[in-house]
C-alpha positions in Angstrom: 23.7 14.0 5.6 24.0 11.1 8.2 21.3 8.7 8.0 19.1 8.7 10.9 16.2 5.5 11.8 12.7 7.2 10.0 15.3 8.0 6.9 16.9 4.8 6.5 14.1 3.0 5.0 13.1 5.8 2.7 17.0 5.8 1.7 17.3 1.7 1.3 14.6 1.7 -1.1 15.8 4.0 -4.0 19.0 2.3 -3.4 17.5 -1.0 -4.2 16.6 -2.5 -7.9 12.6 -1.7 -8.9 10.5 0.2 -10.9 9.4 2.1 -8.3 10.6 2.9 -4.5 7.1 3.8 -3.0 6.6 0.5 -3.9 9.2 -1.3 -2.5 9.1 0.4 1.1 4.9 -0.5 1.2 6.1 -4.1 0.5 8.3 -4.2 3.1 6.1 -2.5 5.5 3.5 -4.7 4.4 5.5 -7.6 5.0 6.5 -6.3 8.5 3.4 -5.0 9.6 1.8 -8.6 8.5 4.4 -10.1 10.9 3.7 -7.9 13.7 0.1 -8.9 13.7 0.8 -12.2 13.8 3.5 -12.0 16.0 3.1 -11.6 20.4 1.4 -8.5 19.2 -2.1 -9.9 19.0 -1.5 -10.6 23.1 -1.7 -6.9 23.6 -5.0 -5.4 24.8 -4.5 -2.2 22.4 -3.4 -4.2 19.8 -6.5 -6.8 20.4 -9.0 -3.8 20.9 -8.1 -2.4 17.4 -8.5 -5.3 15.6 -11.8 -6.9 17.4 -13.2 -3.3 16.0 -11.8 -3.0 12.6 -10.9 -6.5 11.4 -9.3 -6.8 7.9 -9.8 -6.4 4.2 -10.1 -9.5 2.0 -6.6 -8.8 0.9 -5.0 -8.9 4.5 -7.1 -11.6 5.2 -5.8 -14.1 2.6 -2.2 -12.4 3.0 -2.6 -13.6 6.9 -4.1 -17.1 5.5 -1.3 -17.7 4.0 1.1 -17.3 7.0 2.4 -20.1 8.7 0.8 -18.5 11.9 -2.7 -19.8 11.6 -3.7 -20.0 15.2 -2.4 -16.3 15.6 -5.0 -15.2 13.1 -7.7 -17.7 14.7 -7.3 -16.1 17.8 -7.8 -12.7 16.3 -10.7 -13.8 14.3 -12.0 -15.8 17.2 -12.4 -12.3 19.3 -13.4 -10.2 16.5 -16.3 -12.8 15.7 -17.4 -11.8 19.2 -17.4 -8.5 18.5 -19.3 -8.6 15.2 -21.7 -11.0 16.7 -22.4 -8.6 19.7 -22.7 -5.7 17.8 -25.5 -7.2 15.2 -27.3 -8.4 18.0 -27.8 -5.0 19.1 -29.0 -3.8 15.8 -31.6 -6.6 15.6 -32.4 -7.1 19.3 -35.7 -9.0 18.8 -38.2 -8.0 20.8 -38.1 -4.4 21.0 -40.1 -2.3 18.8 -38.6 0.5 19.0 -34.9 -1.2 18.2 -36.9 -2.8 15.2 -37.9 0.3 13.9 -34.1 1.6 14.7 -32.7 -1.5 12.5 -35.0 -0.4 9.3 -34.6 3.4 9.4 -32.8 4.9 6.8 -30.4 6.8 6.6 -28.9 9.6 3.8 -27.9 7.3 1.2 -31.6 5.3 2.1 -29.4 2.6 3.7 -30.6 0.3 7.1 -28.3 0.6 9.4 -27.4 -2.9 9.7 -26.4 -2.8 5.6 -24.5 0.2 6.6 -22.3 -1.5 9.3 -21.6 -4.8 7.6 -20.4 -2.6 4.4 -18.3 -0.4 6.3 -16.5 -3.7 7.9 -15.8 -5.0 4.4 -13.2 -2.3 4.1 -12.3 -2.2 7.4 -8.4 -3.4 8.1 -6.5 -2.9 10.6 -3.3 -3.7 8.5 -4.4 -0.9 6.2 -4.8 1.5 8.9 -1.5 0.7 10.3 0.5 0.6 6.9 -1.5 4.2 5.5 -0.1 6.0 9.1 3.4 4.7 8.6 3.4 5.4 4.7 2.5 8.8 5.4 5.5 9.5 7.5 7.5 7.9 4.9 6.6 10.5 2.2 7.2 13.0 4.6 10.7 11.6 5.1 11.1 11.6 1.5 9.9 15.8 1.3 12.6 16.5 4.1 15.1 14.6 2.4 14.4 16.2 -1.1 15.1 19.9 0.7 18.0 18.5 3.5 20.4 15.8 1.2 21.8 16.8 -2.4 22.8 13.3 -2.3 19.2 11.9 -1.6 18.8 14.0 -5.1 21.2 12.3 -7.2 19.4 8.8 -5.6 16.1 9.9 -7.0 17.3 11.2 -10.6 19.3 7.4 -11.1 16.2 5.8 -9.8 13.9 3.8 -12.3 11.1 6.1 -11.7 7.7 5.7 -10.0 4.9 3.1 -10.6 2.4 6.0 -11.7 0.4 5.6 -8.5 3.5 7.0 -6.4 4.0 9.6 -9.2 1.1 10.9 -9.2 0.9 11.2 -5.4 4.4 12.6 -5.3 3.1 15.2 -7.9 0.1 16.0 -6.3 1.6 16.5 -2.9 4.7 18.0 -3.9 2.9 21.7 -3.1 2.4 21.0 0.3 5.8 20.2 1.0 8.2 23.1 -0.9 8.2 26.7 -1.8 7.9 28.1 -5.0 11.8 27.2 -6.8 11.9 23.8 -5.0 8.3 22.7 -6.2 9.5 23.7 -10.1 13.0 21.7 -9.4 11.3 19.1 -8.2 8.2 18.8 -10.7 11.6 19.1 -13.6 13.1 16.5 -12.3 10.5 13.6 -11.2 8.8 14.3 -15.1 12.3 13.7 -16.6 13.1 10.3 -14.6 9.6 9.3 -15.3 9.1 9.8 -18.8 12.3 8.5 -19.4 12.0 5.5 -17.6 8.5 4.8 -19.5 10.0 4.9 -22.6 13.0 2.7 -21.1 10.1 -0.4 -20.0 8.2 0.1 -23.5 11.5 -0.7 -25.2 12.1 -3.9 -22.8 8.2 -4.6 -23.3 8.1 -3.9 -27.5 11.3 -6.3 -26.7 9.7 -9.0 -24.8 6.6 -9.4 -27.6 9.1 -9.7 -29.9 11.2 -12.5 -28.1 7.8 -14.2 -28.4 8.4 -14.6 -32.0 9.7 -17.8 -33.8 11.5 -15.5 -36.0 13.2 -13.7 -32.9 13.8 -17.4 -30.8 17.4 -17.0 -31.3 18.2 -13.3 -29.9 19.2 -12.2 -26.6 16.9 -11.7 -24.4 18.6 -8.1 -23.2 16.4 -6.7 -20.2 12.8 -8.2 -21.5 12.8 -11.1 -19.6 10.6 -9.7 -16.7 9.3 -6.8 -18.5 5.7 -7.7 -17.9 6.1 -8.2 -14.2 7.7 -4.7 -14.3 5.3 -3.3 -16.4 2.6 -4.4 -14.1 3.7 -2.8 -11.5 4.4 0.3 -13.2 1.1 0.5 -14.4 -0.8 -0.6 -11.3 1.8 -0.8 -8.1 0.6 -4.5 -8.4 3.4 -7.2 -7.7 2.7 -10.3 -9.4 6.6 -11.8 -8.9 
């Protein structure tokens, strides 16, 4: 099937090296959607609206920090800061009695209103937002793919698997996506890569303890070398390289 622009990432990343390709298109998008924010983009009013009202996780944050673009993200934080600012003043506004009594009701969970705001802007990002709306199309790509491209097929069986985060979503959504003979295909094939690509990172890891004996100093490394960055993320879609 010819490759058209919402496949092509989905198709780029089981052609590249990784344990898992989930994996390597939210680390691009990541990367991308990181730049974006940073970029003109934080000019735009719909842009500047979104992220005076959602802000960003610590994650983003120090991910942004770390950017050469520091007076981008000043700017951002500069207007958001207005917007916290005005928005706790309205749930303390001294001076009225009835706002008072507003600020220290309760609510289900026996919560003030003011704890519940702040705590909900802890998780708050923008960047996750944006990433979880594109990442969604991305898996539908990968469904339409799976029932539209034999070759797409082949590209998932010679993969290295899934970090088990991705597998287990691909699992668990799998039902929503195919009929009855596609869903028991596809269940037989993802176990089969998966299992066999565990057992394939346990050898390289088993391999890379060993290395780590004096008695072993002198044998190749074969493919341990990054075996625990590898395992890492297979375990917990965390890249630490």
């Amino acid at each position: 099937m010819k490759e058209k622009i919402y496949t092509i990432p989905v198709i780029d990343s089981f052609k590249e090296e990784g344990e898992c390709p989930f994996c390597n298109m939210y680390k691009t998008l990541e990367e991308n959607t990181i730049q974006f924010v940073l970029g003109p983009s934080y000019m735009e009013t719909d842009v500047r609206e979104k992220t005076n009202n959602l802000g960003f996780c610590k994650e983003h944050l120090t991910k942004m920090y770390t950017n050469k673009n520091r007076l981008g993200l000043a700017l951002m934080l500069n207007s958001h800061l207005d917007n916290l600012q005005n928005e706790i003043e309205n749930l303390i506004s001294s001076g009225n009695p009835k706002s008072k009594k507003k600020l220290f009701s309760k609510n289900d969970k026996n919560d003030t209103k003011l704890f519940t705001y702040l705590k909900e802007k802890e998780s708050s990002c923008y960047i996750c937002d944006r990433i979880e709306s594109t990442f969604q199309k991305y898996t539908d790509t990968f469904f339409y793919l799976l029932k539209k491209d034999k070759s797409f097929i082949d590209l998932v069986k010679s993969s290295k698997g899934f970090c088990l985060n991705h597998f287990a979503l691909l699992y668990n959504e799998a039902p929503k996506y195919l009929n009855d003979s596609q869903l028991e295909s596809f269940i037989d094939i993802i176990v089969s890569v998966e299992i066999d690509n565990l057992n394939r990172l346990k050898e390289d890891l088993d391999w890379f303890i060993q290395k780590n004996d004096y008695r072993f100093a002198d044998e190749p490394w074969k493919n341990s070398k990054d075996a625990l960055i590898r395992t890492i993320l297979k375990i917990n879609s965390l890249n630490v390289n």
